[in-house]
C-alpha positions as a printed Julia matrix, in Angstrom:
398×3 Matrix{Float64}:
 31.07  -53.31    7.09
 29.19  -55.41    9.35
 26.39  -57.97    8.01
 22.82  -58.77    9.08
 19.72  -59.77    7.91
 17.41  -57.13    8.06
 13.9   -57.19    9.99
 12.03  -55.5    12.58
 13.52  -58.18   15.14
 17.41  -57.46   14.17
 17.09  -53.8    13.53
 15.21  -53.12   16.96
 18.11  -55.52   18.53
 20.98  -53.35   17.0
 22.62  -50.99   19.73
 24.07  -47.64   19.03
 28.06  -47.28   18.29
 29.76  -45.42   20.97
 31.08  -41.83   20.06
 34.29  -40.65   19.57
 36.45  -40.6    23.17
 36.36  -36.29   22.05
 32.52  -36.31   22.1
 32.2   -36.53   18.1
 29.37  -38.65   16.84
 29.38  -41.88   15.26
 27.51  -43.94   12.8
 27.62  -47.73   11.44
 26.64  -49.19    8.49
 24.88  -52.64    8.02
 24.52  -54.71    4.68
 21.61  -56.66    4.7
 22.52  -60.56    3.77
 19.69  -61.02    1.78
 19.35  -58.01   -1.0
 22.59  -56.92   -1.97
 22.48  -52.86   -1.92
 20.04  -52.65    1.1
 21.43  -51.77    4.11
 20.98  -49.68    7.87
 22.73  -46.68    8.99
 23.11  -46.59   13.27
 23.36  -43.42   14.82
 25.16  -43.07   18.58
 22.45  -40.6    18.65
 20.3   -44.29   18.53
 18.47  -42.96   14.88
 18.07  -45.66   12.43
 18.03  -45.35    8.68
 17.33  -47.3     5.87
 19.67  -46.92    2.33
 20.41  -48.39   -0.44
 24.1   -48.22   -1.84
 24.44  -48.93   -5.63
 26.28  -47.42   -8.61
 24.51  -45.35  -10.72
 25.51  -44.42  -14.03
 28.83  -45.79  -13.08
 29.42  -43.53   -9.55
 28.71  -45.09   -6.45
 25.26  -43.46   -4.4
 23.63  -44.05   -0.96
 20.27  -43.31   -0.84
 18.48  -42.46    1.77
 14.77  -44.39    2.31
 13.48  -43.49    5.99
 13.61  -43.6     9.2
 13.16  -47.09   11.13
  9.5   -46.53   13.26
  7.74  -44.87   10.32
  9.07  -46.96    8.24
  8.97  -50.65    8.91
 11.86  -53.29    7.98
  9.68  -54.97    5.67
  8.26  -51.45    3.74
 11.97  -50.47    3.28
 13.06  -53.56    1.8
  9.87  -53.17   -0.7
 11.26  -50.06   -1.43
 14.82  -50.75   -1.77
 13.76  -53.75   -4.37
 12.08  -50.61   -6.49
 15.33  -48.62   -6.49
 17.51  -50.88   -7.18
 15.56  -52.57  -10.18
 14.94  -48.6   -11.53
 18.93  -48.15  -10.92
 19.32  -51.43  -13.19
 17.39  -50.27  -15.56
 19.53  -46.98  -15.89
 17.51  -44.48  -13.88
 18.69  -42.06  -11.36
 16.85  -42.12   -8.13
 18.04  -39.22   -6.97
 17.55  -37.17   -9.86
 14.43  -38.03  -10.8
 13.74  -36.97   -7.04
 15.42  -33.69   -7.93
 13.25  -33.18  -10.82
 10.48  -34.18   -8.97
 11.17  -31.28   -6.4
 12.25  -29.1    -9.04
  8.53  -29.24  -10.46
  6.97  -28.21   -7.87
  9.24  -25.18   -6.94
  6.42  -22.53   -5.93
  6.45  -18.68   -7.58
  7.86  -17.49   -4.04
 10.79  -19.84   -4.48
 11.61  -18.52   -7.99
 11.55  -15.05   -6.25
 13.67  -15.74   -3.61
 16.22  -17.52   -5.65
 15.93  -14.39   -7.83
 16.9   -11.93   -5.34
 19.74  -13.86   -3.99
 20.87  -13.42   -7.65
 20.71  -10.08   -8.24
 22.33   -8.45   -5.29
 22.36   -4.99   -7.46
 19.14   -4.2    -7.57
 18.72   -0.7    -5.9
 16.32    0.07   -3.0
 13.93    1.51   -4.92
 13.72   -1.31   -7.87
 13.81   -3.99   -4.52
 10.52   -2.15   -3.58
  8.75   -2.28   -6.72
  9.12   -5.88   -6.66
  8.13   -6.01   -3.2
  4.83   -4.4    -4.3
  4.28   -6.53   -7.66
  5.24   -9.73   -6.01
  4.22   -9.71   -2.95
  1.02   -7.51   -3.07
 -0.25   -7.89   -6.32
  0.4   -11.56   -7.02
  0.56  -12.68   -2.92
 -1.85  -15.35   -3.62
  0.02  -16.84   -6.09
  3.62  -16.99   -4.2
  2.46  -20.6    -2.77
  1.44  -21.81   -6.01
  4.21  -24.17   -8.21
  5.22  -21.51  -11.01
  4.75  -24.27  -13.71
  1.12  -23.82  -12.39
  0.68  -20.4   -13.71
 -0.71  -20.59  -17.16
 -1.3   -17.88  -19.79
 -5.2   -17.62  -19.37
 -4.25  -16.72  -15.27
 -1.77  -13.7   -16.28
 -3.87  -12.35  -18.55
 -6.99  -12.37  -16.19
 -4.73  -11.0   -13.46
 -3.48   -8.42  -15.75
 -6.63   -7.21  -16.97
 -8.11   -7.26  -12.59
 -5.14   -4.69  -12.36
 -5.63   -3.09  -14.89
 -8.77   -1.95  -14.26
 -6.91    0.09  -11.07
 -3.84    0.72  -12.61
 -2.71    0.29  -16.29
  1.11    1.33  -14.64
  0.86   -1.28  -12.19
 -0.32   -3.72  -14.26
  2.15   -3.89  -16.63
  4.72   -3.45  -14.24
  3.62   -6.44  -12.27
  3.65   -8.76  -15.37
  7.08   -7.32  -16.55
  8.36   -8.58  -13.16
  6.49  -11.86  -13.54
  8.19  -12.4   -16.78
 11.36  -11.75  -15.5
 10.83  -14.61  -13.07
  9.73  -17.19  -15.5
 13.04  -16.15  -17.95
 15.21  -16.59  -14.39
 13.28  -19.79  -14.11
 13.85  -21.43  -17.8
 17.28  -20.84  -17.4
 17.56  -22.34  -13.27
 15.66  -25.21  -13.38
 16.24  -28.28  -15.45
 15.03  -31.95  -16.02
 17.38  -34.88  -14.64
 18.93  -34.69  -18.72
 19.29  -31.5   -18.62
 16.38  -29.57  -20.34
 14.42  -26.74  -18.89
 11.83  -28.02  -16.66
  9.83  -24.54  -17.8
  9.54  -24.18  -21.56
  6.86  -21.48  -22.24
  6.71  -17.89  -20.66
  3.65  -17.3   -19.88
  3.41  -13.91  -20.0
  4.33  -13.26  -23.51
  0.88  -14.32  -24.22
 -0.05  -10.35  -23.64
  2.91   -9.41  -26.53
  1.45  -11.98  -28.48
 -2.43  -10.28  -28.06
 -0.92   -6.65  -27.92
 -2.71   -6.74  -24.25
 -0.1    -4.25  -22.57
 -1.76   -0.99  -21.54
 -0.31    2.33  -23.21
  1.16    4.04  -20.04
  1.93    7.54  -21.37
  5.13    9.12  -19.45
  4.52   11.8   -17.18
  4.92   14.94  -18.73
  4.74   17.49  -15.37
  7.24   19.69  -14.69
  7.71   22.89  -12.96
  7.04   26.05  -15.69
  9.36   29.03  -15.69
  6.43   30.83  -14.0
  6.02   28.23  -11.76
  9.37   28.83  -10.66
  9.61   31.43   -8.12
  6.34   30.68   -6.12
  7.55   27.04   -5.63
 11.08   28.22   -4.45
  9.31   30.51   -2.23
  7.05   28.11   -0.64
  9.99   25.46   -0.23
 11.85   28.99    1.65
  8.84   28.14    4.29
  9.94   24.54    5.2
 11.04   24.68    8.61
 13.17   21.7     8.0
 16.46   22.82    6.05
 18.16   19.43    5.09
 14.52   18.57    3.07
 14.77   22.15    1.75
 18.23   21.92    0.41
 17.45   18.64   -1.2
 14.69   19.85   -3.08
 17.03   22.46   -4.18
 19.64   20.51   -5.5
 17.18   18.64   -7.19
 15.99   20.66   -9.43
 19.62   22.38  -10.09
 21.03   18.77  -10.48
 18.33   16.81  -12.47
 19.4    13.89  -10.44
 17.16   11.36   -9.83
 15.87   11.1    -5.98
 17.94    8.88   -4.55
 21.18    9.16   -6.51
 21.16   12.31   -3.98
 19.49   10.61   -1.21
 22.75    8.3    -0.94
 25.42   10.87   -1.37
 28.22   10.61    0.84
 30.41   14.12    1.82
 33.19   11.59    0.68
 31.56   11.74   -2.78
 32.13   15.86   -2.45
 35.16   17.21   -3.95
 35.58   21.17   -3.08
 39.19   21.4    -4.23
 38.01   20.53   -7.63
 34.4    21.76   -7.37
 32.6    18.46   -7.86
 30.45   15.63   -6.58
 30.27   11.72   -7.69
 27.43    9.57   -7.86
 28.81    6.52   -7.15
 25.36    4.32   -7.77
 23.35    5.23  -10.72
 21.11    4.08  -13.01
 23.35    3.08  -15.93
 25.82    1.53  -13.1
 28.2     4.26  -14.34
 29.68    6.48  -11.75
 28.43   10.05  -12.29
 30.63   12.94  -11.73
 29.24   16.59  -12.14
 30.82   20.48  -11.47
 29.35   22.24   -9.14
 27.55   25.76  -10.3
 28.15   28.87   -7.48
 24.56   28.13   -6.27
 25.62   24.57   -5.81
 28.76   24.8    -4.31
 27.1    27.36   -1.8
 24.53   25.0    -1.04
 27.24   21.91   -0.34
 29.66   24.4     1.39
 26.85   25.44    4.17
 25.96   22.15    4.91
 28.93   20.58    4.77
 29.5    23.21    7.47
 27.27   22.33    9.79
 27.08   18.2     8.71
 27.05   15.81   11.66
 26.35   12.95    9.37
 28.31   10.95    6.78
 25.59   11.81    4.51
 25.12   15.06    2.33
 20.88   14.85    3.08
 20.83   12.56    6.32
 17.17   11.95    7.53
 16.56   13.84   10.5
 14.96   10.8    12.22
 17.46    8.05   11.55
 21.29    7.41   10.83
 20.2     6.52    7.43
 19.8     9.13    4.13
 16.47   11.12    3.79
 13.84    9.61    2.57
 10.63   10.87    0.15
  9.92   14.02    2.2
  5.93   13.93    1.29
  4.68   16.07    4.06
  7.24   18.5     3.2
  6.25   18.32   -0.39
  2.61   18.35    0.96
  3.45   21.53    2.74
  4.91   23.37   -0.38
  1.66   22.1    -2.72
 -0.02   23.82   -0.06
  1.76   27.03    0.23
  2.29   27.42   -3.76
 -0.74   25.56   -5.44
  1.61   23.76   -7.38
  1.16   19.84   -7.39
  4.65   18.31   -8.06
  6.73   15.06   -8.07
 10.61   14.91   -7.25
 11.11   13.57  -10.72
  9.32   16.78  -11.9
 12.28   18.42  -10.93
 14.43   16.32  -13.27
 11.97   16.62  -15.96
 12.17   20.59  -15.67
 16.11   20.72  -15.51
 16.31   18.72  -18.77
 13.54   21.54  -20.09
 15.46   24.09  -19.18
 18.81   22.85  -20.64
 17.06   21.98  -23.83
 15.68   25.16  -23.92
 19.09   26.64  -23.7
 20.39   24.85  -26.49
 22.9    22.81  -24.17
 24.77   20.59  -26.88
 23.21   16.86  -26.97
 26.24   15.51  -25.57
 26.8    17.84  -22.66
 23.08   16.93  -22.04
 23.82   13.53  -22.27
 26.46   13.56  -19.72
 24.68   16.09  -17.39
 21.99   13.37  -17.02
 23.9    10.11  -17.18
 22.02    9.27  -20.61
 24.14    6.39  -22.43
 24.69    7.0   -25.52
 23.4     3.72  -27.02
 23.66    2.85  -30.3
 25.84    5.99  -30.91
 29.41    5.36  -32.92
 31.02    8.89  -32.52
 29.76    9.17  -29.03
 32.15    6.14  -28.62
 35.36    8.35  -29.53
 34.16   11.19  -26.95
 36.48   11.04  -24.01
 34.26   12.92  -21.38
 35.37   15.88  -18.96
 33.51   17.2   -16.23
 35.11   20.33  -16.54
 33.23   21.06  -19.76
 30.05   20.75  -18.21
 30.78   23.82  -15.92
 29.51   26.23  -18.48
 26.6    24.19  -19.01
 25.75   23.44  -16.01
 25.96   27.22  -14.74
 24.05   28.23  -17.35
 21.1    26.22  -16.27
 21.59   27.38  -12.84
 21.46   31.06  -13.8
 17.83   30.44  -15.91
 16.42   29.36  -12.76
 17.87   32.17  -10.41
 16.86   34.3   -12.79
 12.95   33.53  -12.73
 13.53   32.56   -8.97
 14.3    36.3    -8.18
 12.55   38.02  -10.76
């Protein structure tokens, strides 16, 4: 490696290394002959750069220390003396540099990061976070996460709060999902978290969460027939089918949204959820009504998708006007998970055994020893499941 004394006079002297006879670019390296671990990198591109080569903790390290221009000869030499004394002394430039960064990674950074690591959230739980994140924090996704203390997420819980206790908590649940991600990500040059303390267990600590009570609406059996009759008056027959097999399903929204006719099974009379909650494939018999339904529009399907959305190559989406329209037509105010929460009515009502119920609605059976020795069978959820089916018919065409 060739030898100089470095100054502004020698470094502004130094000519650029040809490149490679293919075209490939070249560098050079110069050791100053003064301070032994300071030296100049030389582009063919003509860039100059100041570094310092030493070993640190026994490994050998070039450093980068700037450009030549902004940074003068004289500056970098400063600057190598400081590094190289700090690498003496058993420091690691570089990582306290890293921790130094690490410090100030910003609440957007965290999320990012966060989202590259879990690749299985669903499109609905992706959304949620959109809106917590990005809407109800946004001013804080520039702000160093180490930043946010516990007297700022309780403030911010209680200003949402007093629009939405749901929201709220949601938003803070999310927040302290990012600070766990955090403790665990980011560490000090030795190792330890760089974030000790989640900050939002301050509102566990002061029993600050808001009681969100669950929803309790669902369609009555009197209720029954004049929403199936208004739903008769949708003009669009894809949204009308999927409301439908909603409520003879109890699946949630868009397990059906993101049925495939691949995930259909006629021979054997039954469909598969591939996605679900749980992250357990969910495989259900079809009742007469059911198959009926699948058979016409499998029928007349142009689409890879059971319910395709009549305005994209995508699934359906929420089909709010058209659940506008039937509000209108039938006075009765309802949400799509209504219809789950009045299929699990019904089949309680029935006195469906708590396993078949279970597996109907892709319930895990948590903490649950026998349930472990239960080798499941779709096939015994026919009679079930066609028993629910005939409850509604029944008060559908009373």
């Amino acid at each position: 490696m060739p030898q100089l004394k470095i100054s502004k006079r020698t470094v502004d002297a130094v000519t650029p290394p040809d490149p490679t006879p293919e075209g490939k670019p070249t560098q050079v390296f110069y050791r100053d002959t003064e301070l032994t671990g300071f030296g100049l990198k030389v582009t063919n591109a003509g860039t100059k750069t100041y570094v310092v080569e030493a070993r640190v903790q026994g490994k050998p390290k070039r450093i980068t220390l700037g450009k030549h221009g902004p940074l003068t000869a004289e500056q970098a030499r400063r600057k190598a003396q400081g590094l190289l004394g700090d690498i003496a002394m058993g420091k690691d430039p570089n990582a306290e540099k890293r921790e130094y960064l690490t410090r100030g990674v910003t609440l957007k950074q965290v999320y990012d990061e966060y989202l590259q690591t879990r690749r299985d959230l669903k499109p609905n739980t992706l959304h949620d976070y959109k809106r917590c994140i990005e809407v109800s924090l946004g001013d804080w996704l520039s702000r160093p996460i180490a930043e946010i203390s516990k007297e700022m997420v309780e403030k911010r819980h209680q200003k949402l709060g007093s629009t939405s206790h749901a929201r709220a908590n949601n938003t803070m649940r999310v927040l302290r999902a990012l600070f766990n991600f955090a403790m665990e990500q980011y560490e000090d040059k030795n190792g330890q978290p760089i974030i000790t303390l989640n900050p939002v267990n301050r509102l566990s600590r002061n029993r600050s969460w808001y009681t969100v009570k669950r929803r309790q609406t669902l369609l009555t059996p009197s209720q029954l027939k004049p929403w199936y009759e208004a739903t008769m008056l949708l003009n669009q027959e894809t949204t009308r089918d999927y409301l439908h097999f909603l409520l003879m399903t109890g699946l949630r929204r868009s397990e059906a949204t993101r049925m495939t006719w691949e995930d259909v099974d006629f021979e054997e009379r039954t469909f598969i959820i591939p996605e679900t909650k749980n992250k357990e494939p969910h495989r259900l018999p079809m009742s007469d009504f059911l198959e009926d339904l699948l058979k016409r529009r499998y029928q007349a399907a142009e689409k890879v998708w059971v319910f395709p959305s009549p305005v994209t190559d995508g699934p359906l989406k929420e089909p709010r006007t058209a659940m506008a329209k039937v509000t209108e037509h039938s006075g009765i105010e309802f949400k799509l998970h209504d219809l789950r929460r009045t299929f699990i009515t019904i089949a309680e009502s029935l006195d469906i055994p708590a396993y078949a119920l279970k597996r109907l609605l892709n319930h895990k059976y948590s903490n649950d020893v026998t349930a472990g020795y239960i080798v499941p069978s779709t096939e015994r959820l026919r009679i079930p499941m066609q028993r629910i089916t005939d409850f509604i018919r029944e008060k559908i065409e009373a």
